[in-house]
TORPA-4810 file (N, C-alpha, C, O; in nm, 3 decimals):
<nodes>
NODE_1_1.020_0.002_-1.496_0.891_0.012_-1.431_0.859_-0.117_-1.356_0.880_-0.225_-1.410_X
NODE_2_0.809_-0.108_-1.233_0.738_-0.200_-1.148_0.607_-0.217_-1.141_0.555_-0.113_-1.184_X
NODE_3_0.534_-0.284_-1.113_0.400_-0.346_-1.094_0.372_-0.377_-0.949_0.435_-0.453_-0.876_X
NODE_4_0.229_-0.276_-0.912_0.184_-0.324_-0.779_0.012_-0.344_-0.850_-0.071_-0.281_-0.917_X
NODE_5_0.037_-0.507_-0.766_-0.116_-0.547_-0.836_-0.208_-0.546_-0.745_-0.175_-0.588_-0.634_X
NODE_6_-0.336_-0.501_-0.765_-0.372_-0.460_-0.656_-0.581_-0.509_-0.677_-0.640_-0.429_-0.750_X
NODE_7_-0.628_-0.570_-0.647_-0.776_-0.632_-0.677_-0.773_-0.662_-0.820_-0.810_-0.599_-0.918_X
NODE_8_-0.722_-0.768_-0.806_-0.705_-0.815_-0.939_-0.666_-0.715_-1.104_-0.701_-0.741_-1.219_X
NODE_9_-0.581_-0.596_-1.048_-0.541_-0.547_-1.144_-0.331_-0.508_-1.129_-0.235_-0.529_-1.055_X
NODE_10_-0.360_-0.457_-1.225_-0.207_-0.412_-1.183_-0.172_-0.274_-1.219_-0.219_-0.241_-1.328_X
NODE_11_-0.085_-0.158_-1.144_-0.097_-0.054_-1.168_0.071_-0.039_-1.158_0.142_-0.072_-1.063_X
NODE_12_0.120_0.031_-1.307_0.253_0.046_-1.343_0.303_0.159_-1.257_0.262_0.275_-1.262_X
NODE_13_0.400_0.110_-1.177_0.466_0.263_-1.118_0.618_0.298_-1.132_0.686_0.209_-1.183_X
NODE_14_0.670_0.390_-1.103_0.798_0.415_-1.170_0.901_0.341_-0.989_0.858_0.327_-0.875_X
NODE_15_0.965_0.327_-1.017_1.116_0.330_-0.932_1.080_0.364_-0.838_1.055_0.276_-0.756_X
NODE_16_1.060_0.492_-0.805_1.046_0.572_-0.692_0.925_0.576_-0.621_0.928_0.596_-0.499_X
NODE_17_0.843_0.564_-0.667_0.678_0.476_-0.596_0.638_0.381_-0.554_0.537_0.353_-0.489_X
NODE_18_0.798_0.273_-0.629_0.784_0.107_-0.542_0.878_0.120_-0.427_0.873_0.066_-0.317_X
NODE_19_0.953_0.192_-0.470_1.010_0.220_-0.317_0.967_0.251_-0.220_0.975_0.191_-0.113_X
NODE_20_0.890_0.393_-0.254_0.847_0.441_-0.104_0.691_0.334_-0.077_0.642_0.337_0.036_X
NODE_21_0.621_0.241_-0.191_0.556_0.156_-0.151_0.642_0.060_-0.055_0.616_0.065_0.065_X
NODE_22_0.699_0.010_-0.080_0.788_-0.118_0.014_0.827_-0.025_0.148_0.787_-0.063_0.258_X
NODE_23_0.910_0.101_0.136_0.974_0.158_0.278_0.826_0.170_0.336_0.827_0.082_0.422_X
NODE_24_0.734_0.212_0.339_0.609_0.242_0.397_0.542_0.110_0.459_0.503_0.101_0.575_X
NODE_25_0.535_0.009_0.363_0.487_-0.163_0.440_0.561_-0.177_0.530_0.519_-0.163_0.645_X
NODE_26_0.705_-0.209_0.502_0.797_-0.208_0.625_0.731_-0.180_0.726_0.661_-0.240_0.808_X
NODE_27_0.784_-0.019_0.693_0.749_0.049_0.834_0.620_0.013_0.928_0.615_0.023_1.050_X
NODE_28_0.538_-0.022_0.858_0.378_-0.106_0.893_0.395_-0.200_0.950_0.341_-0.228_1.057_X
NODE_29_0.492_-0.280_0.876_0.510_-0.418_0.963_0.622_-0.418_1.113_0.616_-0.503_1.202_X
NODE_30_0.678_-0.351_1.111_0.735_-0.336_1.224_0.656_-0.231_1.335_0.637_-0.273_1.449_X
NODE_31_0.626_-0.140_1.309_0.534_-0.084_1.398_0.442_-0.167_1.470_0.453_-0.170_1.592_X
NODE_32_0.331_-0.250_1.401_0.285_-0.340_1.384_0.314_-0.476_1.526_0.237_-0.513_1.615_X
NODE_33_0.442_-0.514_1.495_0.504_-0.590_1.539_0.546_-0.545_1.707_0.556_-0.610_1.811_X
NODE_34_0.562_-0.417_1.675_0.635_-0.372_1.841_0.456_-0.369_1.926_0.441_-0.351_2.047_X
NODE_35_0.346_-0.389_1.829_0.237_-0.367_1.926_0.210_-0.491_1.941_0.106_-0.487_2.007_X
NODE_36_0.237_-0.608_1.921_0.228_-0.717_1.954_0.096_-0.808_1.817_0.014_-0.900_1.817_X
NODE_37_0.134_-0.741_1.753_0.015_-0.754_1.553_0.123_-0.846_1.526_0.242_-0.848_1.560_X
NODE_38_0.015_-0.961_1.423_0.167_-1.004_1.335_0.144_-0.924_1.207_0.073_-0.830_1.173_X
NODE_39_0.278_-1.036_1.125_0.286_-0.895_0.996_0.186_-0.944_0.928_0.165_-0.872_0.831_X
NODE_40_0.120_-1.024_0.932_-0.020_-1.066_0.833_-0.132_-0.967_0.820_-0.198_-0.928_0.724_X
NODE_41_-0.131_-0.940_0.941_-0.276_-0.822_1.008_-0.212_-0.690_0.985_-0.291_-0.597_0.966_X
NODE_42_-0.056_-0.656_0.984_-0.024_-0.506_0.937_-0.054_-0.495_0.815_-0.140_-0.413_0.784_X
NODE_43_0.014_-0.582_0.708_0.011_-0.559_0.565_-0.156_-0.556_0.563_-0.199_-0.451_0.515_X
NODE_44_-0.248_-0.641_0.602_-0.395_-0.614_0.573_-0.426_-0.480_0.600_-0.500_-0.419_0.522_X
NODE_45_-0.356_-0.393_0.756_-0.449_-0.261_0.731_-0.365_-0.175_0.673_-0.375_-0.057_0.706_X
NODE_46_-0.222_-0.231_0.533_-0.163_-0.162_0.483_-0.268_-0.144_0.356_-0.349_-0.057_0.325_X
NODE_47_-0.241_-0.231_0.316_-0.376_-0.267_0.185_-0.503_-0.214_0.196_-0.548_-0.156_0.098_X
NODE_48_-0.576_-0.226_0.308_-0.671_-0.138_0.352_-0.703_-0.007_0.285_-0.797_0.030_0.214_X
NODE_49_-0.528_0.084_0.359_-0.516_0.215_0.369_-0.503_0.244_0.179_-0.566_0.329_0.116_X
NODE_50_-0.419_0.160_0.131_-0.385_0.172_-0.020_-0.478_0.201_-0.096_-0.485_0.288_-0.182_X
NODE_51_-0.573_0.101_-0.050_-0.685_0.119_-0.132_-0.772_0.238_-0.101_-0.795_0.305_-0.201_X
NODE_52_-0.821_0.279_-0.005_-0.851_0.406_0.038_-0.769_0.533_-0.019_-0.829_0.635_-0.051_X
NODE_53_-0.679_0.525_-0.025_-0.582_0.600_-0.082_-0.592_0.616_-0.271_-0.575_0.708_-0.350_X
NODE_54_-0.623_0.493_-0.280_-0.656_0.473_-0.444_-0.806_0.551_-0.493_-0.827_0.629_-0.586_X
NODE_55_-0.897_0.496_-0.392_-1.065_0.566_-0.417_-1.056_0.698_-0.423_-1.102_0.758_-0.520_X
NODE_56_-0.981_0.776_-0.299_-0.992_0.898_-0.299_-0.901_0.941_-0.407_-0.934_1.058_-0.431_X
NODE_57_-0.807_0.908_-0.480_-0.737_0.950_-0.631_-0.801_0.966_-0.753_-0.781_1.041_-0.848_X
NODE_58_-0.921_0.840_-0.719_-1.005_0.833_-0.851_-1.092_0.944_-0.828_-1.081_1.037_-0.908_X
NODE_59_-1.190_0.954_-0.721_-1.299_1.053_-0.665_-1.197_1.175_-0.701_-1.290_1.254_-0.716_X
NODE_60_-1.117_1.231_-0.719_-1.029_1.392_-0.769_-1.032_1.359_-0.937_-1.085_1.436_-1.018_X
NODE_61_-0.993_1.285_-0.958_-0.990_1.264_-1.092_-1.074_1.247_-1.162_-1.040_1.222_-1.277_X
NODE_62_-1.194_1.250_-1.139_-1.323_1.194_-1.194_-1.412_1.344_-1.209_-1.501_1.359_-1.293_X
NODE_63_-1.351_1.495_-1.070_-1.394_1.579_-1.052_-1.393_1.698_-1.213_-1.444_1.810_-1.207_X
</nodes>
């Protein structure tokens, strides 16, 4: 198991969720990059999106 820590917490994920976490930043940061962004400002509206992604998990789960 891997660890993505994320506002001061950390959330255990298996193998296959840190992967497609990392292939997905990548891909952010190079996209990113071909628009003339550096990778500082991609990973920020990666993290952004994560977290958005996290609220709306809890908001189903909470239903």
């Amino acid at each position: 198991m891997l660890c993505i820590a994320s506002q001061g917490r950390e959330t255990t994920v298996g193998d296959a969720t840190q992967i497609c976490f990392e292939a997905a930043l990548l891909k952010a940061v190079r996209e990113a990059a071909a628009r003339g962004l550096s990778s500082a400002e991609a990973t920020g509206m990666f993290k952004a999106a994560v977290l958005w992604i996290e609220e709306m998990e809890q908001k189903k789960r909470e239903k």
